[in-house]
C-alpha positions in Angstrom: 9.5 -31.4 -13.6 11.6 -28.1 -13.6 11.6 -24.8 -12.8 9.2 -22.8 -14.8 7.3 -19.2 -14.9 3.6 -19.4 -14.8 1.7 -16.4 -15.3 -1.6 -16.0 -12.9 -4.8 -16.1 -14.8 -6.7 -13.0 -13.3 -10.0 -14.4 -14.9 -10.2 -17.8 -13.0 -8.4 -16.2 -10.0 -9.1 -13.8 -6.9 -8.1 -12.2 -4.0 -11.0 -12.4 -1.1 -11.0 -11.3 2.8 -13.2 -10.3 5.3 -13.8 -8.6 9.1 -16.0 -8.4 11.0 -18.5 -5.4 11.0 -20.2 -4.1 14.1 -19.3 -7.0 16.7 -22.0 -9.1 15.0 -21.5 -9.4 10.9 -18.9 -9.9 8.7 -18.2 -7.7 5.4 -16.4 -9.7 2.6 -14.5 -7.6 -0.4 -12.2 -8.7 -3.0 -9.7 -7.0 -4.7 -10.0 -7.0 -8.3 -6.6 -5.5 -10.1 -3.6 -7.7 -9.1 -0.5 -9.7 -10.6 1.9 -12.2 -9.8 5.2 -13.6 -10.3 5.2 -17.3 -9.8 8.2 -19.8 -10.6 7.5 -23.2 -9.4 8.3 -26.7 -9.8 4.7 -28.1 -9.2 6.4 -31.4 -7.8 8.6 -29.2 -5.2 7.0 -25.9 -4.0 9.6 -25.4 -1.4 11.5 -23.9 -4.2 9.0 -21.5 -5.9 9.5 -17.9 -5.9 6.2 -16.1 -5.5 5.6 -12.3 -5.8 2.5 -10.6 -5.7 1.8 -7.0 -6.7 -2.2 -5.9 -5.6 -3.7 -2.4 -6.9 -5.3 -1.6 -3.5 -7.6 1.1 -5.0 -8.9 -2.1 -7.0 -11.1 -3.3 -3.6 -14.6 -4.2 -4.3 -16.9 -4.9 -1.2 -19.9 -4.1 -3.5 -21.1 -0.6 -1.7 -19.6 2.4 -3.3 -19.3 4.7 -0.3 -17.8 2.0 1.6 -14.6 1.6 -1.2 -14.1 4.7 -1.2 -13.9 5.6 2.5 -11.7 2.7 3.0 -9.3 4.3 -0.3 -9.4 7.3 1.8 -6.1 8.4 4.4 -8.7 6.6 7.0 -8.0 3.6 5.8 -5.5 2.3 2.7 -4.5 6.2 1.5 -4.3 4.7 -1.9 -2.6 7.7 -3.1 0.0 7.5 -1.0 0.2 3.9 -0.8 -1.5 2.4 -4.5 0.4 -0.9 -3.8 0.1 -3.9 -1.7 2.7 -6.4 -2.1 3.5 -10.3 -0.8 7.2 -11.6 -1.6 7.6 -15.4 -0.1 10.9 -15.8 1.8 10.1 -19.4 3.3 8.2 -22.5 1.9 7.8 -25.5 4.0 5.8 -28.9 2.8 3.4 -30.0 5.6 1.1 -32.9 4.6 0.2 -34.0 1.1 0.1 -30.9 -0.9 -0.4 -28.7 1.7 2.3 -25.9 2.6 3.0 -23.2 4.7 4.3 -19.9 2.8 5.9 -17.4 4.6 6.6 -14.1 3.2 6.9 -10.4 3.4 3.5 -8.7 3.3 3.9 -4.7 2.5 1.0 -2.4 3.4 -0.1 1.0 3.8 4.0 1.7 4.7 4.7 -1.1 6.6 6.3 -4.9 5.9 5.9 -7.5 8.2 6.0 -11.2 7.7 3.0 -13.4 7.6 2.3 -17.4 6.5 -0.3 -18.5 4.7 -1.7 -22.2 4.1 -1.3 -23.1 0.9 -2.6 -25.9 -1.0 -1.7 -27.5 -4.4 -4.9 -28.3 -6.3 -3.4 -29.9 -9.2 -1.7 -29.5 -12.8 -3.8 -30.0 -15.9 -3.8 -29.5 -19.4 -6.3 -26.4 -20.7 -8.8 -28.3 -23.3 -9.0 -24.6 -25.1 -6.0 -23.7 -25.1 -3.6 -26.4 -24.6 -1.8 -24.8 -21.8 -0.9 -26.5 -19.0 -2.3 -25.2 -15.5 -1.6 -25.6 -11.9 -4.2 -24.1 -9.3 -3.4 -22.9 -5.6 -5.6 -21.7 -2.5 -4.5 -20.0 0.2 -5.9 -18.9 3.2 -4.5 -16.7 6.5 -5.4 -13.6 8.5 -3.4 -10.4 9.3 -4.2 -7.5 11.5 -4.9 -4.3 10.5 -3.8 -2.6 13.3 -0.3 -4.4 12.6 -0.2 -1.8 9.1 -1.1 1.2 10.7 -4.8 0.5 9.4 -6.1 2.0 13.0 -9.3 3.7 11.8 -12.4 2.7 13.9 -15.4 3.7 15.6 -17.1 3.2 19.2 -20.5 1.7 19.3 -22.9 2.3 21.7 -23.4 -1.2 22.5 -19.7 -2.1 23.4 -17.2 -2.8 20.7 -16.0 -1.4 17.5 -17.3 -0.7 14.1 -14.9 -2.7 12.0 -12.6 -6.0 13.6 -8.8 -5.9 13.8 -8.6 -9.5 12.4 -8.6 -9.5 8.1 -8.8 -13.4 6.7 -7.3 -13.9 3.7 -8.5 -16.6 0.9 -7.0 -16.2 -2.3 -7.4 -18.5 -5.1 -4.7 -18.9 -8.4 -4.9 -20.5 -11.4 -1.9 -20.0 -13.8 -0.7 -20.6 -17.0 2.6 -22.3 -17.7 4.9 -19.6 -19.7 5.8 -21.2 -23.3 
């Protein structure tokens, strides 16, 4: 195959995480309002270009209060910062369609590079819509402390309120471009 644009399928895709909460839990939240620019040879990834563009004001952990402290200057500052972005810089094959994607991650200010494991689920044909589809996961962690993302709290019982450590699972499906 060739290069060719796909564009990501926001209704069979997502962008999870979750930390740890109070030494002993863990809150998961998604965010829900994202896009991203993928070019790809599906037999080749070392070649894509991948570029992601995430409305951070979009996260959903499913408690109101919660979304909107961690909008706040506490946390994200959405108004200051509305966008988190991801730009791949390195690809490198290592098993059977399994990769590691390195890139620059952009966040509350502050781009540092991160790698992700990435796997190729497959190409198929759409039965609806006669599209053809490739699928992706990818999983990693960052910290938040890394972006600035410092807000906490003591508990009495030792520890912190929320972890440093954010893991990453994202799942794509895209659409080939026409």
């Amino acid at each position: 195959m060739t290069m060719s644009k796909w564009t990501v399928d926001t209704a069979h895709s997502s962008i999870d995480f979750s930390v740890k909460h109070m030494m002993v839990s863990k809150v998961k939240g998604a965010f829900q309002q994202f896009s991203a620019v993928v070019e790809a040879d599906p037999t080749n990834l070392e070649t894509a270009n991948i570029d992601f563009s995430i409305d951070v004001a979009s996260i959903d952990t499913r408690n109101a209060d919660r979304d909107n402290h961690l909008r706040s200057a506490d946390f994200f500052d959405v108004e200051q910062y509305p966008t988190m972005t991801f730009k791949a810089n390195k690809i490198v094959k290592t098993g059977e369609d399994e990769y590691n994607v390195t890139g620059d991650v952009t966040l509350h200010g502050v781009t540092r590079e991160e790698t992700f494991s990435v796997t190729f689920e497959g190409l198929a044909k759409d039965p609806m819509s006669g599209a053809e589809k490739i699928g992706f996961s990818a999983n990693g962690k960052i910290k938040r402390s890394d972006y600035g993302l410092t807000w906490n709290a003591a508990l009495e019982t030792g520890g912190v309120l929320v972890g440093d450590e954010i893991k990453v699972a994202i799942e794509i499906e895209a659409a080939k471009e026409a």
